[in-house]
PQR file of N, CA, C, O and H, with PARSE charges and radii, in Angstrom:
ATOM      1  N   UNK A   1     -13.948 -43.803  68.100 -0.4000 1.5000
ATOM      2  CA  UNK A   1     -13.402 -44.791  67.188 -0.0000 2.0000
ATOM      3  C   UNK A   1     -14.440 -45.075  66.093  0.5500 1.7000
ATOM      4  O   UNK A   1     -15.521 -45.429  66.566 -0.5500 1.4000
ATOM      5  N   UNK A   2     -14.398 -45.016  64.825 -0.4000 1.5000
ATOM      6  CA  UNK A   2     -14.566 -45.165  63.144 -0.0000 2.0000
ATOM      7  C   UNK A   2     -14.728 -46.851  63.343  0.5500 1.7000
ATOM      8  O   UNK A   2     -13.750 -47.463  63.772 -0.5500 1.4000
ATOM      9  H   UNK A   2     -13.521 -44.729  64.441  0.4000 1.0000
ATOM     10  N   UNK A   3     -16.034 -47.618  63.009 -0.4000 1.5000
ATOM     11  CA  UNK A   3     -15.988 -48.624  62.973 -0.0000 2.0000
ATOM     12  C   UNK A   3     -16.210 -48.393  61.475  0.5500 1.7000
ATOM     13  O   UNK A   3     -17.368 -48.120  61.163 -0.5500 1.4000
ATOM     14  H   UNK A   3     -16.828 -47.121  62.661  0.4000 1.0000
ATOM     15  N   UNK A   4     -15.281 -48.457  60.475 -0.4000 1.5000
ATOM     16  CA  UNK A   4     -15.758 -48.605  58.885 -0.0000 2.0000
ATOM     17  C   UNK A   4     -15.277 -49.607  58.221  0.5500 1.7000
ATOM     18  O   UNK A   4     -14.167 -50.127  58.336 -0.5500 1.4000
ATOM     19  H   UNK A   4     -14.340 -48.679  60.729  0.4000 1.0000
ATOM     20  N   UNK A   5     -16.215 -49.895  57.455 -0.4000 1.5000
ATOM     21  CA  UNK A   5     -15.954 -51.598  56.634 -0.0000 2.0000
ATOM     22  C   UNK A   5     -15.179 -51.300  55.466  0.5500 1.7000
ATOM     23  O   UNK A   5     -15.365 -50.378  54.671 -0.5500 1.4000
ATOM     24  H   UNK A   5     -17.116 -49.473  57.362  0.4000 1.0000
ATOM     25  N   UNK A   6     -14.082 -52.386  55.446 -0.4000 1.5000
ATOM     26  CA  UNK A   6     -13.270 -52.273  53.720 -0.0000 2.0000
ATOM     27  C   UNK A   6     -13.698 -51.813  52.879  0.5500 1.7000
ATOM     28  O   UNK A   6     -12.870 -51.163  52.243 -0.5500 1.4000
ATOM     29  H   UNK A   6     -13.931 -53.134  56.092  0.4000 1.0000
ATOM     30  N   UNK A   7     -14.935 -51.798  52.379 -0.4000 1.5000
ATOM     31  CA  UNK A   7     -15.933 -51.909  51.176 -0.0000 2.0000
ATOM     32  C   UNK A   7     -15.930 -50.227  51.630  0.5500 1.7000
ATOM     33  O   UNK A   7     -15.218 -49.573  50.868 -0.5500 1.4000
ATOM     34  H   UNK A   7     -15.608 -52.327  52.896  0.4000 1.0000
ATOM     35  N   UNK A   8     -16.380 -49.667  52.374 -0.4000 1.5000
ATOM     36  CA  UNK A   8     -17.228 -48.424  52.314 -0.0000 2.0000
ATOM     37  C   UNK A   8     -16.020 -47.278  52.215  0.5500 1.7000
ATOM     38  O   UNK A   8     -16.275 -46.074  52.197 -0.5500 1.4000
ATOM     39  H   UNK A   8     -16.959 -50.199  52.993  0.4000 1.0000
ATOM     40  N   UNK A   9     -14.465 -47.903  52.143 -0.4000 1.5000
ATOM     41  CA  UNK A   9     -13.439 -46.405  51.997 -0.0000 2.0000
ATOM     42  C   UNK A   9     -13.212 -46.514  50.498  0.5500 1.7000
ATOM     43  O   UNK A   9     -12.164 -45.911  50.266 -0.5500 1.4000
ATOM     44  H   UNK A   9     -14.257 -48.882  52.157  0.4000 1.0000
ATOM     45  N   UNK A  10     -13.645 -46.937  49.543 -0.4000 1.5000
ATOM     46  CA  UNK A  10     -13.141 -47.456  48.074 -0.0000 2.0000
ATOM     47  C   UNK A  10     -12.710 -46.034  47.605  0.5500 1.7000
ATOM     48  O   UNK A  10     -13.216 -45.004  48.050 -0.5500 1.4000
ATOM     49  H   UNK A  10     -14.496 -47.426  49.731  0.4000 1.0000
ATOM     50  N   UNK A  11     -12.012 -46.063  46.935 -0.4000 1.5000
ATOM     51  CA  UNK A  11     -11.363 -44.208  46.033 -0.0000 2.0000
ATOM     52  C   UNK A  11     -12.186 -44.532  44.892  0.5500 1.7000
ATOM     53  O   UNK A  11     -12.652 -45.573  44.429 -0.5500 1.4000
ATOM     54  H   UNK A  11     -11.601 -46.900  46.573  0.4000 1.0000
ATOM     55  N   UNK A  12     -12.229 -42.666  44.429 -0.4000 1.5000
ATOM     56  CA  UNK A  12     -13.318 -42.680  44.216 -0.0000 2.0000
ATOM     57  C   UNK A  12     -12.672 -42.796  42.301  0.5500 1.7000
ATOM     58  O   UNK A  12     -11.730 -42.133  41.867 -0.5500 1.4000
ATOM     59  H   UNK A  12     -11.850 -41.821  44.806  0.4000 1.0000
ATOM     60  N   UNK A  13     -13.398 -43.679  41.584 -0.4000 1.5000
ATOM     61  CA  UNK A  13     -13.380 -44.014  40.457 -0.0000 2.0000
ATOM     62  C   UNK A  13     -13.576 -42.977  39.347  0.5500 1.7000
ATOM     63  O   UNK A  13     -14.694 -42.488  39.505 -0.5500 1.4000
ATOM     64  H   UNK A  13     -14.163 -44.218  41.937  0.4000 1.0000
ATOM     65  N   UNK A  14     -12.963 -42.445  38.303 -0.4000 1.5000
ATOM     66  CA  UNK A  14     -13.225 -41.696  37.024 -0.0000 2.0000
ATOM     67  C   UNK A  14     -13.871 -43.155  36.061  0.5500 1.7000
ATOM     68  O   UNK A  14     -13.560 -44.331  35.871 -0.5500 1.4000
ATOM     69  H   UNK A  14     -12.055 -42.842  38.175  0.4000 1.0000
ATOM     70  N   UNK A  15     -14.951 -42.174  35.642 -0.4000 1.5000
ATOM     71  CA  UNK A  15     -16.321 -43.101  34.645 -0.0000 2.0000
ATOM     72  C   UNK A  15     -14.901 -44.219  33.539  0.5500 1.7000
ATOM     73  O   UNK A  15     -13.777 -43.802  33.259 -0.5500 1.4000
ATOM     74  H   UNK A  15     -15.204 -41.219  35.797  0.4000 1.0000
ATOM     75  N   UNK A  16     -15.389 -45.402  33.202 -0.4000 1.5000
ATOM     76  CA  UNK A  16     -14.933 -46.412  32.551 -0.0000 2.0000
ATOM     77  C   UNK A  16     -14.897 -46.244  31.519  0.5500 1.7000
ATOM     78  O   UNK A  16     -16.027 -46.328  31.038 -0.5500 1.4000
ATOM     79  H   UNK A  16     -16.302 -45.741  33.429  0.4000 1.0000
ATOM     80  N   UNK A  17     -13.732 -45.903  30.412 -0.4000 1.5000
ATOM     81  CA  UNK A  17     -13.584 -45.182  28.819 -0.0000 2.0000
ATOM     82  C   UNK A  17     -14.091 -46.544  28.036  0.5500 1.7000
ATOM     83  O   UNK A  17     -13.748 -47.681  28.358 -0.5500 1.4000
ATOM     84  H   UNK A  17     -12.814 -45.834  30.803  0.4000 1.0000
ATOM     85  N   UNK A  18     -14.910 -46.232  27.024 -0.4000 1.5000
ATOM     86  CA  UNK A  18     -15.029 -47.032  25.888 -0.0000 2.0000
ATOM     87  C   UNK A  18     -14.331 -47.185  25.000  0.5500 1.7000
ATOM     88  O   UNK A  18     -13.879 -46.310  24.261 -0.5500 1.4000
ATOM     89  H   UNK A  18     -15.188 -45.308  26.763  0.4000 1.0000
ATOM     90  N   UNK A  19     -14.150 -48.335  24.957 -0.4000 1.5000
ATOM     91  CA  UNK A  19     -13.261 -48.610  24.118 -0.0000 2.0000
ATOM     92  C   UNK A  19     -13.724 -48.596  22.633  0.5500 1.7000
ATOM     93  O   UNK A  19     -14.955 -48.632  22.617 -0.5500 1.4000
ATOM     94  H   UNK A  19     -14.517 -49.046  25.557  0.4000 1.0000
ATOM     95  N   UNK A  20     -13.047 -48.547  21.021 -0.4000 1.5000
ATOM     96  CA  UNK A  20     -13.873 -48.764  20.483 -0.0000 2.0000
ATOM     97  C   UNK A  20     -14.899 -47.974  19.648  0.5500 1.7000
ATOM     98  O   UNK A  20     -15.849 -48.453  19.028 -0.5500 1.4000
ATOM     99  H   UNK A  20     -12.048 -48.519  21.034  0.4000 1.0000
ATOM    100  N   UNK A  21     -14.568 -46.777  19.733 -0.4000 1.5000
ATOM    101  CA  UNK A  21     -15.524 -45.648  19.995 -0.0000 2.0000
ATOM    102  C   UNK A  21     -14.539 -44.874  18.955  0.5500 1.7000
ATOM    103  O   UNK A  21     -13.338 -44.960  19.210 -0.5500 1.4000
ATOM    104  H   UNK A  21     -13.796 -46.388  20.237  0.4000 1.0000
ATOM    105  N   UNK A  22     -14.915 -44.148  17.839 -0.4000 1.5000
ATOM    106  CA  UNK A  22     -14.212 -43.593  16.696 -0.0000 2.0000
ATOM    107  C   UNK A  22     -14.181 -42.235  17.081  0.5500 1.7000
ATOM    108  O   UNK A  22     -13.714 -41.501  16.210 -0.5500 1.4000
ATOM    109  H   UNK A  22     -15.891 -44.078  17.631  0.4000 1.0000
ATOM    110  N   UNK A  23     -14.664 -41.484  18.489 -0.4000 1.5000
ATOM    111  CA  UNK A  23     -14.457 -40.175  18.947 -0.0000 2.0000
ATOM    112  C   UNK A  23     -13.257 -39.419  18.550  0.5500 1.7000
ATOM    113  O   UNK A  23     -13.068 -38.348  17.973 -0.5500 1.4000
ATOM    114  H   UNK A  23     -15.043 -42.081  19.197  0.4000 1.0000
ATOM    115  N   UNK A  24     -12.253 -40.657  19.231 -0.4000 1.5000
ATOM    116  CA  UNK A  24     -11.067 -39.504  19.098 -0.0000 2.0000
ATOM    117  C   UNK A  24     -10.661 -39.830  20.820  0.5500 1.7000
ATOM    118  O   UNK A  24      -9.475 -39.538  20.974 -0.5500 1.4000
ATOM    119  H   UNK A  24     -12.406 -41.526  19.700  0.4000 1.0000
ATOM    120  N   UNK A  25     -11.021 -40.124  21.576 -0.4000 1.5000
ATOM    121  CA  UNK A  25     -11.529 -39.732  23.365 -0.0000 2.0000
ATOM    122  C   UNK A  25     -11.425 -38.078  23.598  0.5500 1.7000
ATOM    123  O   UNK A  25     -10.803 -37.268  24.285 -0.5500 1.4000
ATOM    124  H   UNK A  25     -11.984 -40.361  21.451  0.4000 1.0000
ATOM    125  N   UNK A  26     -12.494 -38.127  22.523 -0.4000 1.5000
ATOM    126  CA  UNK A  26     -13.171 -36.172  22.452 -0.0000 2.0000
ATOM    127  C   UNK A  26     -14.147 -36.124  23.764  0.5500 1.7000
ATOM    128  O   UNK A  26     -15.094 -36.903  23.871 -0.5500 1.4000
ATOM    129  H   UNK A  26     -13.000 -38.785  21.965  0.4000 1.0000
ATOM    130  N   UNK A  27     -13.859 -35.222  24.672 -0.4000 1.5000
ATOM    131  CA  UNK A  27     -15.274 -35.051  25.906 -0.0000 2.0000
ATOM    132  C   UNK A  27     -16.092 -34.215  25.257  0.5500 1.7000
ATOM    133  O   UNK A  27     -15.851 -33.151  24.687 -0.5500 1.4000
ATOM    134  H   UNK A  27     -13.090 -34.589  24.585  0.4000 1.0000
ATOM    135  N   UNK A  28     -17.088 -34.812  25.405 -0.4000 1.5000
ATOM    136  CA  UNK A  28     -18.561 -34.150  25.103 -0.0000 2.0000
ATOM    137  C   UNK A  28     -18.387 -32.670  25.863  0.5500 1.7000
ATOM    138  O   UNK A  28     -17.509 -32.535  26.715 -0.5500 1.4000
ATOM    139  H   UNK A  28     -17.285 -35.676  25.869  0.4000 1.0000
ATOM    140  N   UNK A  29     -19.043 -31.860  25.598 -0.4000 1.5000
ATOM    141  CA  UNK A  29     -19.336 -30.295  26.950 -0.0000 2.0000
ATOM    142  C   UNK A  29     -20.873 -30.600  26.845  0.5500 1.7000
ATOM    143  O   UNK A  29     -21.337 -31.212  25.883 -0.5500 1.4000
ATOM    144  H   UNK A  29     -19.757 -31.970  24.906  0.4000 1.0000
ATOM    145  N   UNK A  30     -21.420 -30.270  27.595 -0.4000 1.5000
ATOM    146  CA  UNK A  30     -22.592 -30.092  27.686 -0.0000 2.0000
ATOM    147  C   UNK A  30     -22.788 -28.384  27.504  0.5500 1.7000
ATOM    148  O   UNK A  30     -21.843 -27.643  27.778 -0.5500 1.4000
ATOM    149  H   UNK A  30     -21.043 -29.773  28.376  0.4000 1.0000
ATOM    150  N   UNK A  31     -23.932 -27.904  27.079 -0.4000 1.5000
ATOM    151  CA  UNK A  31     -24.365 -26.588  26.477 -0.0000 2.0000
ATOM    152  C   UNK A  31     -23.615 -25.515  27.736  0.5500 1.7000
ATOM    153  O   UNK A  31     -22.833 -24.632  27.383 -0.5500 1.4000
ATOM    154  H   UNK A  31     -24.699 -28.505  26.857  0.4000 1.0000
ATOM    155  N   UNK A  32     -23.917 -25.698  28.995 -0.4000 1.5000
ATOM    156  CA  UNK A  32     -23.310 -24.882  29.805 -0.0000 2.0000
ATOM    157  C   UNK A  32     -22.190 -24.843  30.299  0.5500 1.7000
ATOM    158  O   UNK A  32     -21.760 -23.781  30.749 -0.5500 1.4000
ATOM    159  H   UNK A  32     -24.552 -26.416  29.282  0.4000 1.0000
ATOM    160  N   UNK A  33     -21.327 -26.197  30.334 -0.4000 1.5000
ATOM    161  CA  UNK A  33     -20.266 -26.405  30.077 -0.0000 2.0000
ATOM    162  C   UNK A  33     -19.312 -25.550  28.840  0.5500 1.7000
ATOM    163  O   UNK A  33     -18.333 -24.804  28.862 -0.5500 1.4000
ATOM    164  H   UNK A  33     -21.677 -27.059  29.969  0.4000 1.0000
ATOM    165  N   UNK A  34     -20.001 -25.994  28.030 -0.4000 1.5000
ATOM    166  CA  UNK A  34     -19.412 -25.185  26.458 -0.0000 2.0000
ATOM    167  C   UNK A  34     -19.319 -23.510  26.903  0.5500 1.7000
ATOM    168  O   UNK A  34     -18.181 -23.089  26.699 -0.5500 1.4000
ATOM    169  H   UNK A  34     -20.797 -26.599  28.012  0.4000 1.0000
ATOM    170  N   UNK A  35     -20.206 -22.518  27.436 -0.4000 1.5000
ATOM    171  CA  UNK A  35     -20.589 -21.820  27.623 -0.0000 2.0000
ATOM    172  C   UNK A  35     -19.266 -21.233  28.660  0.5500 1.7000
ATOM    173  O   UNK A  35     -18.658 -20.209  28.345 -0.5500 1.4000
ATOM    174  H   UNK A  35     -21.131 -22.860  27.602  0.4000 1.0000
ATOM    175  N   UNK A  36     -18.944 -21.967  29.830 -0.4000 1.5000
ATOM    176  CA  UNK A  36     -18.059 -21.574  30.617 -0.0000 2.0000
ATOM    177  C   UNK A  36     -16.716 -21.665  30.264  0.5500 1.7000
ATOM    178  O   UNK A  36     -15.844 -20.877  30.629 -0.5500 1.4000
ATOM    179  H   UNK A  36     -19.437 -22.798  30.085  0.4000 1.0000
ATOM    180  N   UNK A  37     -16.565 -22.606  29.572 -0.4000 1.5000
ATOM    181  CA  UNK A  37     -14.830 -22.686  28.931 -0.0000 2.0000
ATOM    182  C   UNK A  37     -14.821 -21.838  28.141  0.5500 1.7000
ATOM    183  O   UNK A  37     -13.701 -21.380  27.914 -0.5500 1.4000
ATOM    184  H   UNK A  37     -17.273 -23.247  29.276  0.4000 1.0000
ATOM    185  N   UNK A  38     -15.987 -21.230  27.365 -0.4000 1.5000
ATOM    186  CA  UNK A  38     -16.024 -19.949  26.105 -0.0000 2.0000
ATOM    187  C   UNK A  38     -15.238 -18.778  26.842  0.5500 1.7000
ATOM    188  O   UNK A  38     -14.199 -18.246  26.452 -0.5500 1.4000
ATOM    189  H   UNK A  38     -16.896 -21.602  27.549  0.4000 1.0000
ATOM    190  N   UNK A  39     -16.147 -18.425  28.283 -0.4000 1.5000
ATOM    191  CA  UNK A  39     -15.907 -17.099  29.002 -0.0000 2.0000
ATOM    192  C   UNK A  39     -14.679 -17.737  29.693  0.5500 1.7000
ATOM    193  O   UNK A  39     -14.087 -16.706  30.013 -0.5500 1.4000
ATOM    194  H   UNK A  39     -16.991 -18.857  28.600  0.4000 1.0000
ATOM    195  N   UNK A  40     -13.976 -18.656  30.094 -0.4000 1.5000
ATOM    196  CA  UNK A  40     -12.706 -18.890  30.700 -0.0000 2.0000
ATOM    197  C   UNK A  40     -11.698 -18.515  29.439  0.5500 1.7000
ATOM    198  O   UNK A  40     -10.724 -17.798  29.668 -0.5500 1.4000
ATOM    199  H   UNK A  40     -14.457 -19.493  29.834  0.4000 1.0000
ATOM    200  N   UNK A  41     -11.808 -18.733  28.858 -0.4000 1.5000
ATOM    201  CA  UNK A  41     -10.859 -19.205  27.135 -0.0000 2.0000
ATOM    202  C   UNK A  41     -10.480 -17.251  26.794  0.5500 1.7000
ATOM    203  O   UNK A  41      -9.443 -16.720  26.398 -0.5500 1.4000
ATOM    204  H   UNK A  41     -12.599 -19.317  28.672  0.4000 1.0000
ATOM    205  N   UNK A  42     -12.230 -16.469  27.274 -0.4000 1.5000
ATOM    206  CA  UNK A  42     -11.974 -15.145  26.553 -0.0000 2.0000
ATOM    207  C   UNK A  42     -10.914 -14.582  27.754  0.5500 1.7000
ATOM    208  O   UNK A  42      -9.791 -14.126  27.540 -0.5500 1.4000
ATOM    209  H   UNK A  42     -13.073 -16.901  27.596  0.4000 1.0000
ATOM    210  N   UNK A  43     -11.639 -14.752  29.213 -0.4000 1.5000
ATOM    211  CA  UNK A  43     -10.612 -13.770  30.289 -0.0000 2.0000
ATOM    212  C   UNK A  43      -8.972 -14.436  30.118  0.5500 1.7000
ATOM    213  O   UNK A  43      -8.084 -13.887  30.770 -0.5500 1.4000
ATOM    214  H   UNK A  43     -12.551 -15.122  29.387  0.4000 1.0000
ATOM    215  N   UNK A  44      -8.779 -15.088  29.628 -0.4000 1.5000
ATOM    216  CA  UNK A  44      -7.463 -15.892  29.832 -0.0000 2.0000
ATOM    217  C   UNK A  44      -6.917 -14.984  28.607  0.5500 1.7000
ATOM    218  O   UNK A  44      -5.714 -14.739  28.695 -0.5500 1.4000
ATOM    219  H   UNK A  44      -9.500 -15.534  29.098  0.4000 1.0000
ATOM    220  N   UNK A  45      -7.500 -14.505  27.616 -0.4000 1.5000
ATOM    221  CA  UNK A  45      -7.255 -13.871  26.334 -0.0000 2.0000
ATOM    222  C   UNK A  45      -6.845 -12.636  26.716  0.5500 1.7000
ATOM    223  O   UNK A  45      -5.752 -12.115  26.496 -0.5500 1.4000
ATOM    224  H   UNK A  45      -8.477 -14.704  27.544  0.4000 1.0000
ATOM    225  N   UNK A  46      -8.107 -12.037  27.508 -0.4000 1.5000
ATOM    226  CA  UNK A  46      -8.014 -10.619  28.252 -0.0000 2.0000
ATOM    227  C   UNK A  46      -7.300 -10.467  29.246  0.5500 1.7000
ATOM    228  O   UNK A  46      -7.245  -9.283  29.578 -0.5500 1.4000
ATOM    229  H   UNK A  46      -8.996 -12.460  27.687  0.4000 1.0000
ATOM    230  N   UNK A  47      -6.446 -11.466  30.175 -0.4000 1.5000
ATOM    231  CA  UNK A  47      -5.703 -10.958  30.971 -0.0000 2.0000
ATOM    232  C   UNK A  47      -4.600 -11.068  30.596  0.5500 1.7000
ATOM    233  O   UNK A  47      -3.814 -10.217  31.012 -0.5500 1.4000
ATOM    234  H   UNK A  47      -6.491 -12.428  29.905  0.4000 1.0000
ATOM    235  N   UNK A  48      -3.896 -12.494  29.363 -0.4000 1.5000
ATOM    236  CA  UNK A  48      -2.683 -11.772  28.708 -0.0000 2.0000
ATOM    237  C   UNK A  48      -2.603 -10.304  27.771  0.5500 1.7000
ATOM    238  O   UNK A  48      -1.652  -9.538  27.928 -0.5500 1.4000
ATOM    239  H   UNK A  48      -4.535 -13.185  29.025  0.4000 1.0000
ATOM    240  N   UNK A  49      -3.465 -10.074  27.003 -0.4000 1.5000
ATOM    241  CA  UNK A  49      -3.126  -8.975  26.530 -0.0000 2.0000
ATOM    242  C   UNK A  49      -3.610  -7.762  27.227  0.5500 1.7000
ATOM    243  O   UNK A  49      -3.804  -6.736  26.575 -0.5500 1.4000
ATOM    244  H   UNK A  49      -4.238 -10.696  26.876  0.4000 1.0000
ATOM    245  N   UNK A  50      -3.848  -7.810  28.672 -0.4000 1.5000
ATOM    246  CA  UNK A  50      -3.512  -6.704  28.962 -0.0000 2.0000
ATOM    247  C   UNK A  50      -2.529  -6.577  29.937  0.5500 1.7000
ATOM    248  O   UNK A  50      -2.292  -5.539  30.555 -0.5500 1.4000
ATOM    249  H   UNK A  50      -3.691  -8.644  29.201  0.4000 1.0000
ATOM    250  N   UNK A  51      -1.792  -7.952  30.107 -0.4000 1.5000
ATOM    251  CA  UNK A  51       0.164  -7.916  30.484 -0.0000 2.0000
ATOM    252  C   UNK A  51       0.709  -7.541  29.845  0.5500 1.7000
ATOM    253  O   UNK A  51       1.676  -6.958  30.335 -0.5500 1.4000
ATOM    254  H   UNK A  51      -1.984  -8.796  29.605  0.4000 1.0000
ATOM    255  N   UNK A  52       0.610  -7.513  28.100 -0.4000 1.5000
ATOM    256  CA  UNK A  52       1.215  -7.312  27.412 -0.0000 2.0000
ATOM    257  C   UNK A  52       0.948  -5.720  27.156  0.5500 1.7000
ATOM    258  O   UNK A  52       1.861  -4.927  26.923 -0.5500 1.4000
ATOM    259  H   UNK A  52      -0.176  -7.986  27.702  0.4000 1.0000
ATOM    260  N   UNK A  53      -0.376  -5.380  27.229 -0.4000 1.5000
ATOM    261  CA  UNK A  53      -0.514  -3.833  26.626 -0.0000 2.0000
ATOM    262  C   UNK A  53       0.154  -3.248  28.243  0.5500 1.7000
ATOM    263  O   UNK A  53       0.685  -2.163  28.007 -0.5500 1.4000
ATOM    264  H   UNK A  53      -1.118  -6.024  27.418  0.4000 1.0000
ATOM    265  N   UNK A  54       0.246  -3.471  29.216 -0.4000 1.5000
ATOM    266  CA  UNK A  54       0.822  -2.731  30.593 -0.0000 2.0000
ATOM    267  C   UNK A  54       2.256  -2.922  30.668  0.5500 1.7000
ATOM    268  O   UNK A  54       2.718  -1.951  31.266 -0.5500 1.4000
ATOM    269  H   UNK A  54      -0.186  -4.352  29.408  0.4000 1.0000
ATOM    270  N   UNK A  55       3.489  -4.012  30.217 -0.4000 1.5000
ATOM    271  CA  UNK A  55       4.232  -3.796  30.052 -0.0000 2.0000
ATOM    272  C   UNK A  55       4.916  -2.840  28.844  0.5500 1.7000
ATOM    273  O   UNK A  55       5.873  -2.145  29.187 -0.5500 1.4000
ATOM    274  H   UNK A  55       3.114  -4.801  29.731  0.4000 1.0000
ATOM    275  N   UNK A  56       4.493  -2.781  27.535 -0.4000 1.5000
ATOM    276  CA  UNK A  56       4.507  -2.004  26.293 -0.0000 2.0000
ATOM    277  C   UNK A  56       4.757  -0.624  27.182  0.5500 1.7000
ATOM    278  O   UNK A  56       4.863   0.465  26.617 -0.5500 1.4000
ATOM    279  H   UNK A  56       3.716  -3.345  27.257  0.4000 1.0000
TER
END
């Protein structure tokens, strides 16, 4: 038996948006971040067109 206190099951929170803020609510990437959505963005490129060049 789990003796756990109210307090310690809380769900878990996404960071508190600023309000106020002339961004846009643009997310920042961080350099390696930027880096991985680049190479996600290209294979996503490269695996439709080569559905498209294999059905052709």
């Amino acid at each position: 038996m789990e003796a756990v206190s109210r307090g310690a099951r809380r769900p878990v929170r996404w960071p508190a948006r600023r309000r106020g803020t002339e961004d846009g609510g643009r997310i920042d990437l961080q350099p390696g971040q930027l880096w991985v959505s680049a190479l996600l963005g290209f294979l996503a490129v490269a695996l439709v067109l080569i559905v498209i060049l294999a059905a052709a």
